[in-house]
KOLGU-4560 file (N, C-alpha, C; in nm, 3 decimals, padded with zeros to 5 digits):
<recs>
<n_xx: 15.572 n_yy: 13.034 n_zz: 09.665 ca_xx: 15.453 ca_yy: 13.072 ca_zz: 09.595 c_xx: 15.404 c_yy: 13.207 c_zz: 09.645 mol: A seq: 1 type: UNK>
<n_xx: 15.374 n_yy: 13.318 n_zz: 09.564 ca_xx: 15.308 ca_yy: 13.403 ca_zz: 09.580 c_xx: 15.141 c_yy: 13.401 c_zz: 09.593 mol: A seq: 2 type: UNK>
<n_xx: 15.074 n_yy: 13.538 n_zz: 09.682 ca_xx: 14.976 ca_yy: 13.474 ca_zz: 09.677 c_xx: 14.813 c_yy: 13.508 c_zz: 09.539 mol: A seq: 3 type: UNK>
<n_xx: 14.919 n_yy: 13.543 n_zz: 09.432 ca_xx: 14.837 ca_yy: 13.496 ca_zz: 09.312 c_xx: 14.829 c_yy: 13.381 c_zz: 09.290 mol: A seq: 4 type: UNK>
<n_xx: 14.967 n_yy: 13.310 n_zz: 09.319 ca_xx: 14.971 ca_yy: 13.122 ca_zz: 09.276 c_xx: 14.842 c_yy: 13.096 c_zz: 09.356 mol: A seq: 5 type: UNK>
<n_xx: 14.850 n_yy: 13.100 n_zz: 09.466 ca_xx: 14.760 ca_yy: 13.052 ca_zz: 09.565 c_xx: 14.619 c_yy: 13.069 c_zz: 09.589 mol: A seq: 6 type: UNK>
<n_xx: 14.597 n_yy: 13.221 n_zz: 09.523 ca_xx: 14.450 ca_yy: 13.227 ca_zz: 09.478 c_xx: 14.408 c_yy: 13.133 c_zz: 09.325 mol: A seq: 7 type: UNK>
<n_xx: 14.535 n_yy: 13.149 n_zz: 09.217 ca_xx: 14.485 ca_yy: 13.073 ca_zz: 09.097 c_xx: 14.480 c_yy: 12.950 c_zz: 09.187 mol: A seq: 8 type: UNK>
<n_xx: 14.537 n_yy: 12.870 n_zz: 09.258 ca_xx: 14.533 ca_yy: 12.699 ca_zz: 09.298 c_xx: 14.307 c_yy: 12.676 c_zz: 09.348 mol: A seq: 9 type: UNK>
<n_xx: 14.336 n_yy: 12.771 n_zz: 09.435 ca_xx: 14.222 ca_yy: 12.827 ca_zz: 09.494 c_xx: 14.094 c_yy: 12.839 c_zz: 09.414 mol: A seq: 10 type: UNK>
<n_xx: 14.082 n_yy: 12.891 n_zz: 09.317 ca_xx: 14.001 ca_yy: 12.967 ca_zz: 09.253 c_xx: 13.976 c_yy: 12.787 c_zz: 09.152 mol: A seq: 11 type: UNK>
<n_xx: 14.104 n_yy: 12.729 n_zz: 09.092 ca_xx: 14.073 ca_yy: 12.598 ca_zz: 09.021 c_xx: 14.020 c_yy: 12.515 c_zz: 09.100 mol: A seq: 12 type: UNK>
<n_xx: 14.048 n_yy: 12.493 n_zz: 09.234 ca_xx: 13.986 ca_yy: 12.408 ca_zz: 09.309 c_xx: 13.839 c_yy: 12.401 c_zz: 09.341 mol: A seq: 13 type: UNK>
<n_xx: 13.813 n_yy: 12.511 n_zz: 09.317 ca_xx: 13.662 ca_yy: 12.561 ca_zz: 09.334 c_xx: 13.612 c_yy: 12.531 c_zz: 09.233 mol: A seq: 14 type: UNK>
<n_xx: 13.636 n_yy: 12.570 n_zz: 09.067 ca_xx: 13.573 ca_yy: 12.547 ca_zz: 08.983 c_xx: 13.563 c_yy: 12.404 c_zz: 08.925 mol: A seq: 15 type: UNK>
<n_xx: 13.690 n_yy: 12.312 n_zz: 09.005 ca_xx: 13.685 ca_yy: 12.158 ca_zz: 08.967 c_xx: 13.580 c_yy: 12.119 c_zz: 09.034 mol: A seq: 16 type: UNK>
<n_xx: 13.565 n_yy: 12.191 n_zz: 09.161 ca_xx: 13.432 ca_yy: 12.096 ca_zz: 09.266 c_xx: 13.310 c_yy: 12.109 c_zz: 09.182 mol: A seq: 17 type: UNK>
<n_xx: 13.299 n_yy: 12.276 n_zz: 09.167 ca_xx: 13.141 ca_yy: 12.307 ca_zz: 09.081 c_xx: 13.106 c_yy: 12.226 c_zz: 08.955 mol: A seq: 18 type: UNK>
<n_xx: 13.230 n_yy: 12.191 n_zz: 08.872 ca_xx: 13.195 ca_yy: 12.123 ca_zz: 08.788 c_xx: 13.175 c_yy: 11.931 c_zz: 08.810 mol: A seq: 19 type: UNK>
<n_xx: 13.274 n_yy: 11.900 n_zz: 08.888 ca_xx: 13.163 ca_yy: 11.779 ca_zz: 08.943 c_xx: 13.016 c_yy: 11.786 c_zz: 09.024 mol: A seq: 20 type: UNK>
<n_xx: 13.008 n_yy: 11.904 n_zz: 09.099 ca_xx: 12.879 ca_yy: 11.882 ca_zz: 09.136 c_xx: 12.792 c_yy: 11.888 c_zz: 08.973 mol: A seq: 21 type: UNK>
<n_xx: 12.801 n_yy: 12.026 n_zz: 08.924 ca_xx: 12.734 ca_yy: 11.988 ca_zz: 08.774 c_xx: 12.693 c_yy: 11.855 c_zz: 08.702 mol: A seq: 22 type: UNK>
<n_xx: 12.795 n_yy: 11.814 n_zz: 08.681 ca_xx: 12.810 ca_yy: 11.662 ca_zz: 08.629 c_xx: 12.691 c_yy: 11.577 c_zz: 08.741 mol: A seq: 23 type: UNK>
<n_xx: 12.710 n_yy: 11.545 n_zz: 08.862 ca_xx: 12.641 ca_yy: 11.522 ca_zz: 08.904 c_xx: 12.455 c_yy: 11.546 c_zz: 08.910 mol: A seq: 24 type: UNK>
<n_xx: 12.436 n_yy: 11.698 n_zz: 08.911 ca_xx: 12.326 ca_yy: 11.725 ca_zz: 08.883 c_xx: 12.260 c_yy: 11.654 c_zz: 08.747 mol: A seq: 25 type: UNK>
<n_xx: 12.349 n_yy: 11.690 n_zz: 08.658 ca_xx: 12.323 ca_yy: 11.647 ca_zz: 08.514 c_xx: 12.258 c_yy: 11.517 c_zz: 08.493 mol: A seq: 26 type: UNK>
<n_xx: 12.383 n_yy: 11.427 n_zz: 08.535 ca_xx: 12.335 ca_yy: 11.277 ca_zz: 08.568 c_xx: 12.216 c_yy: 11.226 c_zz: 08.649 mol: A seq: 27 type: UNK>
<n_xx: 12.180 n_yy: 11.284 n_zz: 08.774 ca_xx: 12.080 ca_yy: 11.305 ca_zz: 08.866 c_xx: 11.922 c_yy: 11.334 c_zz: 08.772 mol: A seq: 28 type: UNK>
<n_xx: 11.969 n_yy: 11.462 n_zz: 08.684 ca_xx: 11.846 ca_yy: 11.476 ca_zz: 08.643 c_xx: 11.799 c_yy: 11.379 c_zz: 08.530 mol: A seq: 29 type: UNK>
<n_xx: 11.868 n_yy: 11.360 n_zz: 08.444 ca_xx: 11.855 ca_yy: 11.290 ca_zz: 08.325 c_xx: 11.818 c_yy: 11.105 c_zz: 08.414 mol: A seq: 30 type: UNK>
<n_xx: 11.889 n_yy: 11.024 n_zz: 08.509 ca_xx: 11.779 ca_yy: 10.932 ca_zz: 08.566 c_xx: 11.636 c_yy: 10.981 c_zz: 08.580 mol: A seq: 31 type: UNK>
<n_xx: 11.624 n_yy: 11.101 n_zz: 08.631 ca_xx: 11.470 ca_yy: 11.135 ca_zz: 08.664 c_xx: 11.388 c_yy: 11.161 c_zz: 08.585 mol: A seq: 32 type: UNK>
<n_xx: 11.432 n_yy: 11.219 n_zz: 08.435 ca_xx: 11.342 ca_yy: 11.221 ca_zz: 08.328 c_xx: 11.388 c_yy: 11.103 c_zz: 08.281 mol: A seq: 33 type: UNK>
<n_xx: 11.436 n_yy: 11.007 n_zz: 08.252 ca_xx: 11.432 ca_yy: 10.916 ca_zz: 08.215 c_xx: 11.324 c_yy: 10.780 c_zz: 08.300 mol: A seq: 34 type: UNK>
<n_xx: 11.313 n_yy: 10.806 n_zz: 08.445 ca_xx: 11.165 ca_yy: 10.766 ca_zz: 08.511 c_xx: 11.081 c_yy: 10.785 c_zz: 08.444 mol: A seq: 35 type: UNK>
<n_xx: 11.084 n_yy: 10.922 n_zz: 08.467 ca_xx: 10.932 ca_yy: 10.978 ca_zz: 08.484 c_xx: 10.879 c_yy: 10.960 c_zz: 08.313 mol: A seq: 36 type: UNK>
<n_xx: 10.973 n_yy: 10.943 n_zz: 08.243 ca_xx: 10.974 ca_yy: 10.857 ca_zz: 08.090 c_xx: 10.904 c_yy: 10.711 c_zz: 08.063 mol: A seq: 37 type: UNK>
<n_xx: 10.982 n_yy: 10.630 n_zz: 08.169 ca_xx: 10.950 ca_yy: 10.496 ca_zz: 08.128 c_xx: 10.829 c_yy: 10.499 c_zz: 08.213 mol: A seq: 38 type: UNK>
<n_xx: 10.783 n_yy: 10.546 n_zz: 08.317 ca_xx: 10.633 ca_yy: 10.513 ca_zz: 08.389 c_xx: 10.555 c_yy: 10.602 c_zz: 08.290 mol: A seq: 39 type: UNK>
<n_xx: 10.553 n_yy: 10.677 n_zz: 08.220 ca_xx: 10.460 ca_yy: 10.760 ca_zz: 08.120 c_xx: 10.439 c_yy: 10.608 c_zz: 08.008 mol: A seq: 40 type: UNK>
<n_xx: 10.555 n_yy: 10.592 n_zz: 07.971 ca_xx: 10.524 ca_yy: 10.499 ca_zz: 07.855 c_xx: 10.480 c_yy: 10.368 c_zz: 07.942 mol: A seq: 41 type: UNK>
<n_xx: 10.474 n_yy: 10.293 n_zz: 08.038 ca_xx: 10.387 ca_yy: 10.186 ca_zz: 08.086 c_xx: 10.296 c_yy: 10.219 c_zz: 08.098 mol: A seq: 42 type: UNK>
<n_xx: 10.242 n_yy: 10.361 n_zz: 08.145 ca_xx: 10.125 ca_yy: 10.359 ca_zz: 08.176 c_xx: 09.987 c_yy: 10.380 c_zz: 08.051 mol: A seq: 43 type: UNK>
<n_xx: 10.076 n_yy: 10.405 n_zz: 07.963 ca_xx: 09.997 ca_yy: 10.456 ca_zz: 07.767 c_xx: 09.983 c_yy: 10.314 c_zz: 07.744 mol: A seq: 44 type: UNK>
<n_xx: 10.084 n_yy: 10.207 n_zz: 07.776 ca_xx: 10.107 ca_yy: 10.064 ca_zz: 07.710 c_xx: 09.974 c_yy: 09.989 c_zz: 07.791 mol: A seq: 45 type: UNK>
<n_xx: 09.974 n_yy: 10.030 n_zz: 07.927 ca_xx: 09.862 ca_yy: 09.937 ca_zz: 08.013 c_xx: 09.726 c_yy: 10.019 c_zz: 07.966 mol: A seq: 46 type: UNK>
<n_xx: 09.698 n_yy: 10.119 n_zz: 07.891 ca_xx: 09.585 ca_yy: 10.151 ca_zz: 07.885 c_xx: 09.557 c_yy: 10.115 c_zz: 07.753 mol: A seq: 47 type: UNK>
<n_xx: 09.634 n_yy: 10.104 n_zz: 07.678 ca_xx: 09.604 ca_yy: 09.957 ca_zz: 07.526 c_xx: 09.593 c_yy: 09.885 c_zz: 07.544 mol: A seq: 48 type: UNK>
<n_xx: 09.631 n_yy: 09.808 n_zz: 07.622 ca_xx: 09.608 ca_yy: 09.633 ca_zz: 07.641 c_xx: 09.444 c_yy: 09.617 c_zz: 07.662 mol: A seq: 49 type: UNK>
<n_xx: 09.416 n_yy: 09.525 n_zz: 07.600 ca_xx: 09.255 ca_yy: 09.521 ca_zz: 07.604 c_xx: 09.217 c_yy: 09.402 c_zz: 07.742 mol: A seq: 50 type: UNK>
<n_xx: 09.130 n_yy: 09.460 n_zz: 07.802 ca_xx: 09.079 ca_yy: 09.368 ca_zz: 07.947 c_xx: 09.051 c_yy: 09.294 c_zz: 07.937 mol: A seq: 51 type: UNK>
<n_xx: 09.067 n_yy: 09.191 n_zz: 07.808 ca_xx: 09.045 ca_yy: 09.016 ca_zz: 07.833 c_xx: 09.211 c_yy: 08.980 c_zz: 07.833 mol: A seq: 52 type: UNK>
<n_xx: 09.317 n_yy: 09.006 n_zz: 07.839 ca_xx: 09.411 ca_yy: 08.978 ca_zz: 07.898 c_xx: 09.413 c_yy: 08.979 c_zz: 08.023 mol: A seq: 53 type: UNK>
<n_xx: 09.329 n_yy: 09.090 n_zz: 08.104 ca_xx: 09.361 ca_yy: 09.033 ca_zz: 08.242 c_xx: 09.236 c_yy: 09.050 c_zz: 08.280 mol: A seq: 54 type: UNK>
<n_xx: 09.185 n_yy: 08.929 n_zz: 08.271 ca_xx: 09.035 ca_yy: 08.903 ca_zz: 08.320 c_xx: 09.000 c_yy: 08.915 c_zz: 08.485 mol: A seq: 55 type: UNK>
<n_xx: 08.884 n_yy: 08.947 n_zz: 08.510 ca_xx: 08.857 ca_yy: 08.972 ca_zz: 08.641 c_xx: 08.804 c_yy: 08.850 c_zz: 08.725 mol: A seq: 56 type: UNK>
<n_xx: 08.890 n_yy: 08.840 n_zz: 08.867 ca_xx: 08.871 ca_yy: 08.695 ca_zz: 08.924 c_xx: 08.823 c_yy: 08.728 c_zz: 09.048 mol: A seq: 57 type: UNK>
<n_xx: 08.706 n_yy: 08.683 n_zz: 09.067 ca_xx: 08.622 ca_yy: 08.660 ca_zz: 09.199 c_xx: 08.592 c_yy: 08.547 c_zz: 09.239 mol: A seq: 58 type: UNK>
<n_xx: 08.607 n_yy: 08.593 n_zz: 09.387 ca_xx: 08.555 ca_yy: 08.392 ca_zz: 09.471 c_xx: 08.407 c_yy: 08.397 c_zz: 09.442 mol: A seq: 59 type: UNK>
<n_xx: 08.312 n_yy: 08.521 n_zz: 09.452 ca_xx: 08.188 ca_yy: 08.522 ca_zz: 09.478 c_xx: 08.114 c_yy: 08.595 c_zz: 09.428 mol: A seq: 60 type: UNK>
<n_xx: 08.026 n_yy: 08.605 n_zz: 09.375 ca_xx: 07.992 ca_yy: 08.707 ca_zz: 09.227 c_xx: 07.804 c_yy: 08.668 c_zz: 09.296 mol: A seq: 61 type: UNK>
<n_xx: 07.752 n_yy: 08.774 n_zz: 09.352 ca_xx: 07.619 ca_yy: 08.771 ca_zz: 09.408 c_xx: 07.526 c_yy: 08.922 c_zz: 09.270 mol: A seq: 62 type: UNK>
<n_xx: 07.449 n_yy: 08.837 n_zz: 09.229 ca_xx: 07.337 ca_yy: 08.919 ca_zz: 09.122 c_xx: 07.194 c_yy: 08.815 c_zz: 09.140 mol: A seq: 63 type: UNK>
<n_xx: 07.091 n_yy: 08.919 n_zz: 09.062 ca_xx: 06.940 ca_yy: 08.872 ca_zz: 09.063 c_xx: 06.981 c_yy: 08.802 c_zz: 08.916 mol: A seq: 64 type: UNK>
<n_xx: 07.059 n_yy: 08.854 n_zz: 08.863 ca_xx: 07.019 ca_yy: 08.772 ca_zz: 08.681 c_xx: 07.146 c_yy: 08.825 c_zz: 08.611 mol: A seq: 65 type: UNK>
<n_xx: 07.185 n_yy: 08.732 n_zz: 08.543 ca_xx: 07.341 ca_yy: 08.696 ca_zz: 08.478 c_xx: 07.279 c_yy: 08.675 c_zz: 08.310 mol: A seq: 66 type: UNK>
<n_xx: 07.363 n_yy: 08.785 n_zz: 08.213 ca_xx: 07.347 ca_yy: 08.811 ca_zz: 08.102 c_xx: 07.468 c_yy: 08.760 c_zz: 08.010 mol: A seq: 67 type: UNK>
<n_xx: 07.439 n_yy: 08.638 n_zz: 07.891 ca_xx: 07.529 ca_yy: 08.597 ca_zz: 07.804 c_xx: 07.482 c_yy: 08.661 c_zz: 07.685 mol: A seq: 68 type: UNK>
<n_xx: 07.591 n_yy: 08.789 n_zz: 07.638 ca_xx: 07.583 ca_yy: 08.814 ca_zz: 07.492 c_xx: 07.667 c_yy: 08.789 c_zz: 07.437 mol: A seq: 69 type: UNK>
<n_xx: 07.661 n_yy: 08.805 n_zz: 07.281 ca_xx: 07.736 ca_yy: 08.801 ca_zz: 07.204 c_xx: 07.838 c_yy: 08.922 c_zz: 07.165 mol: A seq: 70 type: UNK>
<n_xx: 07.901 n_yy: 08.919 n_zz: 07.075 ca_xx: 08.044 ca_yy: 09.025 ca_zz: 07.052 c_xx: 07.937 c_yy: 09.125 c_zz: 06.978 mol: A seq: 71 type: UNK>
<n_xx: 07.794 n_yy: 09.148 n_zz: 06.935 ca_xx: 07.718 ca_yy: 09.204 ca_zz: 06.887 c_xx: 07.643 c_yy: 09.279 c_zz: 06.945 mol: A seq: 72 type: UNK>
<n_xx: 07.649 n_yy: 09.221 n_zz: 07.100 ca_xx: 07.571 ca_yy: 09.259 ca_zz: 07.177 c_xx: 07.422 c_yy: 09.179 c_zz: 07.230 mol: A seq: 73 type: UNK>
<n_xx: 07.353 n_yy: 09.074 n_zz: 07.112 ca_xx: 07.259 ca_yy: 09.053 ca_zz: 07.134 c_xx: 07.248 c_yy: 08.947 c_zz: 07.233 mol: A seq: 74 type: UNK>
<n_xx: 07.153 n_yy: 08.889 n_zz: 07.314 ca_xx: 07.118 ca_yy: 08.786 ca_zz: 07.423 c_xx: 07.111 c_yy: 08.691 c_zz: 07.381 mol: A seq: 75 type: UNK>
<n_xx: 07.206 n_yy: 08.608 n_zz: 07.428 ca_xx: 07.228 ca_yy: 08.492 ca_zz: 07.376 c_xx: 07.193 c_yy: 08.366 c_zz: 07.503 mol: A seq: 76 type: UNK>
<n_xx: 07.198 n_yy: 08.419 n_zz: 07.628 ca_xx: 07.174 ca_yy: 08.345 ca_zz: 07.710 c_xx: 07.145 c_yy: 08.405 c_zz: 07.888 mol: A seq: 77 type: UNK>
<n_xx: 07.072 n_yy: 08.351 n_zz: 07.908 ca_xx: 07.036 ca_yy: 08.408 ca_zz: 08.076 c_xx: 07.023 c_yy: 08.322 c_zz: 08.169 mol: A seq: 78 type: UNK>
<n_xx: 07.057 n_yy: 08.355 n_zz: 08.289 ca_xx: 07.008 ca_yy: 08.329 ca_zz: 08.441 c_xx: 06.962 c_yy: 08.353 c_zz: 08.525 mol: A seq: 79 type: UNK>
<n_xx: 06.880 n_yy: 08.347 n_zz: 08.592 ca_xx: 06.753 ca_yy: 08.444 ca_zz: 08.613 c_xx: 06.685 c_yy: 08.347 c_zz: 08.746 mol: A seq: 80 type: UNK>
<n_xx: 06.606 n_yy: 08.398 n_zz: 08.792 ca_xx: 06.562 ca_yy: 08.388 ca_zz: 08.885 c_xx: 06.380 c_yy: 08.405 c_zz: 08.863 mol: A seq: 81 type: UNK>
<n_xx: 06.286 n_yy: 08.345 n_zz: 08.828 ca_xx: 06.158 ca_yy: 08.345 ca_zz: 08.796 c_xx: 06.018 c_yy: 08.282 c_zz: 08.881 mol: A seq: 82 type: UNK>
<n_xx: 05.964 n_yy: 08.389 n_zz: 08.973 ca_xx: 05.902 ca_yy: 08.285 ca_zz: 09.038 c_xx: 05.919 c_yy: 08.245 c_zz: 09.184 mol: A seq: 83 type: UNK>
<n_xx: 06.080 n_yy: 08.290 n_zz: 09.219 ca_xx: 06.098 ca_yy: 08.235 ca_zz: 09.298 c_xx: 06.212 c_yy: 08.109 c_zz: 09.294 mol: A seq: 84 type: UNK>
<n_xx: 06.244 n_yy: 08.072 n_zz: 09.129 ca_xx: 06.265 ca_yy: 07.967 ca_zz: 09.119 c_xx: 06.389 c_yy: 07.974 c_zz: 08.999 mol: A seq: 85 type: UNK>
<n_xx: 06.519 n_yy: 07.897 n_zz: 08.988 ca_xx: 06.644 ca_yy: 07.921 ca_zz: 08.931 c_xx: 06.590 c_yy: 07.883 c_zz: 08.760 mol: A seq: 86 type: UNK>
<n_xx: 06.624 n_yy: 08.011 n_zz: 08.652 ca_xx: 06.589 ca_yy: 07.972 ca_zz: 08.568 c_xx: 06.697 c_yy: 08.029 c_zz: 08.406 mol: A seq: 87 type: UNK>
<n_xx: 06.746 n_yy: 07.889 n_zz: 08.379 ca_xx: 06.855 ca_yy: 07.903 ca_zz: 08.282 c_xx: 06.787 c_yy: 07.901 c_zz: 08.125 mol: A seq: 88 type: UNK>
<n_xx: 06.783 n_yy: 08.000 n_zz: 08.039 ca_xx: 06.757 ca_yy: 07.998 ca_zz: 07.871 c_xx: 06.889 c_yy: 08.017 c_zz: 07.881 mol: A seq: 89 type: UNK>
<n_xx: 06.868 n_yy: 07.981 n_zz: 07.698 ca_xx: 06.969 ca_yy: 07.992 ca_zz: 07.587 c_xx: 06.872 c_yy: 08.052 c_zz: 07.488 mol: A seq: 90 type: UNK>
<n_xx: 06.925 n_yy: 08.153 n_zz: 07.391 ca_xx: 06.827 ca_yy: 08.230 ca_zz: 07.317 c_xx: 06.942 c_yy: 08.187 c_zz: 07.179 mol: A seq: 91 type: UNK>
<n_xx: 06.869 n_yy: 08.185 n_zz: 07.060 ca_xx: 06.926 ca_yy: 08.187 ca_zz: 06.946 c_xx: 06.915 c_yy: 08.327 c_zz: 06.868 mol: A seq: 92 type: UNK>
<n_xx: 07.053 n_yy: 08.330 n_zz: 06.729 ca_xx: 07.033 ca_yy: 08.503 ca_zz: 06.720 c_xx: 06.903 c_yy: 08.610 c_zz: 06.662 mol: A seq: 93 type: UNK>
<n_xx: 06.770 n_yy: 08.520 n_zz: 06.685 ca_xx: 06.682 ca_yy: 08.571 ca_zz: 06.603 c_xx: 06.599 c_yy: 08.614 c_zz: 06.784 mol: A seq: 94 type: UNK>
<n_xx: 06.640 n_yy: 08.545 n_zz: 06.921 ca_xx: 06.577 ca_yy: 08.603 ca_zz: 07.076 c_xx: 06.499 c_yy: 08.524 c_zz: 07.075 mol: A seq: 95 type: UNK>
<n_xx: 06.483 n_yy: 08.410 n_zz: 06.987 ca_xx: 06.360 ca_yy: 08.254 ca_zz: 07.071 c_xx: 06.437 c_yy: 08.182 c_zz: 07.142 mol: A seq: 96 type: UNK>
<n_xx: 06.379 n_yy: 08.115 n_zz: 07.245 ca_xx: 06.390 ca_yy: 08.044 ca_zz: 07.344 c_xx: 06.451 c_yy: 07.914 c_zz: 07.257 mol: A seq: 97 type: UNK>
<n_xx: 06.605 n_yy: 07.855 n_zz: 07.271 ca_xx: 06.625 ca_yy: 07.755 ca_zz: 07.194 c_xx: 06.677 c_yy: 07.633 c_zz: 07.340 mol: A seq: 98 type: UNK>
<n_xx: 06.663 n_yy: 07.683 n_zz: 07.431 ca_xx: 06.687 ca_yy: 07.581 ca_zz: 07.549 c_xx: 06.670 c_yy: 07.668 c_zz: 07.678 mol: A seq: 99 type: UNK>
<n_xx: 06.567 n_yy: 07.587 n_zz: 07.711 ca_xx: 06.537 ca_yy: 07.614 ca_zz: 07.854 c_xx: 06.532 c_yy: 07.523 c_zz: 07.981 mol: A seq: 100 type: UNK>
<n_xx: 06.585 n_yy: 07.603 n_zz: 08.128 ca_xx: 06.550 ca_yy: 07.459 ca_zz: 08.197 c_xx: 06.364 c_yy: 07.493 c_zz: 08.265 mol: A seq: 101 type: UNK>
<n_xx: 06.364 n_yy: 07.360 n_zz: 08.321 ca_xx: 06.176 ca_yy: 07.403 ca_zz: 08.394 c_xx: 06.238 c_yy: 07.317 c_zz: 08.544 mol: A seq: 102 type: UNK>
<n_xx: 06.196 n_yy: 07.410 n_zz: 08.653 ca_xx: 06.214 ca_yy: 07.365 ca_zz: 08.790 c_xx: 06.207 c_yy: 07.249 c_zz: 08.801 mol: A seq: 103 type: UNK>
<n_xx: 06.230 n_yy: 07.140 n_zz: 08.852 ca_xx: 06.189 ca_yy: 07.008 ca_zz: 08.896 c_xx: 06.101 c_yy: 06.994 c_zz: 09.012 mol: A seq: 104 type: UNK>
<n_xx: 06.119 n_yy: 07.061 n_zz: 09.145 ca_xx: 06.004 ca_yy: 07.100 ca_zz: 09.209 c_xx: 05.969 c_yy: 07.230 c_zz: 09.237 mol: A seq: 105 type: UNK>
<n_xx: 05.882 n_yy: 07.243 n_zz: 09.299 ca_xx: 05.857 ca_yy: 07.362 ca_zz: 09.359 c_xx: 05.894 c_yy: 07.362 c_zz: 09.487 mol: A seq: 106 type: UNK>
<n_xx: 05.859 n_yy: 07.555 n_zz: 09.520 ca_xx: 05.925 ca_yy: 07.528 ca_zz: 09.650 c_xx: 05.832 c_yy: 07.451 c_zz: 09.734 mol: A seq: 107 type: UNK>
<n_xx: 05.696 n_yy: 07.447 n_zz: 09.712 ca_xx: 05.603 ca_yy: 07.402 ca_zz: 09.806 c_xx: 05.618 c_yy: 07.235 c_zz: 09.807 mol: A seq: 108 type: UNK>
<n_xx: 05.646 n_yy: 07.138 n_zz: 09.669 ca_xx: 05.687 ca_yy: 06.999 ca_zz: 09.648 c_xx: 05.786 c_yy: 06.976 c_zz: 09.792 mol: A seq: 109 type: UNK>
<n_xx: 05.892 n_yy: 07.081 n_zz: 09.773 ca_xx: 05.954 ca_yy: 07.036 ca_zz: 09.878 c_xx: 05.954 c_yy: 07.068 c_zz: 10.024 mol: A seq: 110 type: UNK>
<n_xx: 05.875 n_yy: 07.154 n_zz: 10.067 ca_xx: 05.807 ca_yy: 07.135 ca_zz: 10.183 c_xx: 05.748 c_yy: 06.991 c_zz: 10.253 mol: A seq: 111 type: UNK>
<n_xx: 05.684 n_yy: 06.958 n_zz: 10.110 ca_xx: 05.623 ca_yy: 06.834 ca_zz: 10.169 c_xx: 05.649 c_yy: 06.717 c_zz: 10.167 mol: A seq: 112 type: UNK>
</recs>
């Protein structure tokens, strides 16, 4: 072999490597937009899903007064605290009092 053979052997050997690294890159990149694809589209999909699919769960839920409305918005029911003393309505859709509770004692009854 002369050393043209030996530079052409040379010169192919080089351009076989570059083109598997290529290939490689290629493949490399296309997984990574294909990520950075599917977490784009979960994250569009989780911001449609409406939040009574995944309702919020607490051991312990501390407030002065707890509000039941309707899909309208209006008050349909409360818990409340009055007085001093634990106090549950139910309101009908016109806001009158259609069930209420009344303490059984006071706090002072049970002092004594």
């Amino acid at each position: 072999m002369n050393s043209h053979d030996v530079e052409m052997h040379e010169l192919l050997d080089r351009v076989g490597k570059l083109e598997r690294q290529n290939r490689s890159w290629k493949i490399g990149s296309m997984l990574v937009i294909l990520a950075i694809g599917i977490s784009l589209t979960a994250a569009a999909r989780a911001q449609q899903t409406p939040a009574q699919q995944n309702p919020l769960r607490a051991t312990t839920v501390v407030a002065q007064d707890f509000q039941l409305r309707d899909t309208a918005g209006v008050l349909r029911g409360e818990l409340s605290i009055s007085s001093g003393e634990p106090k549950f309505e139910l309101y009908n859709a016109a806001g009158k009092v259609v069930w209420s509770t009344t303490p059984r004692f006071t706090a002072q009854s049970r002092l004594n």
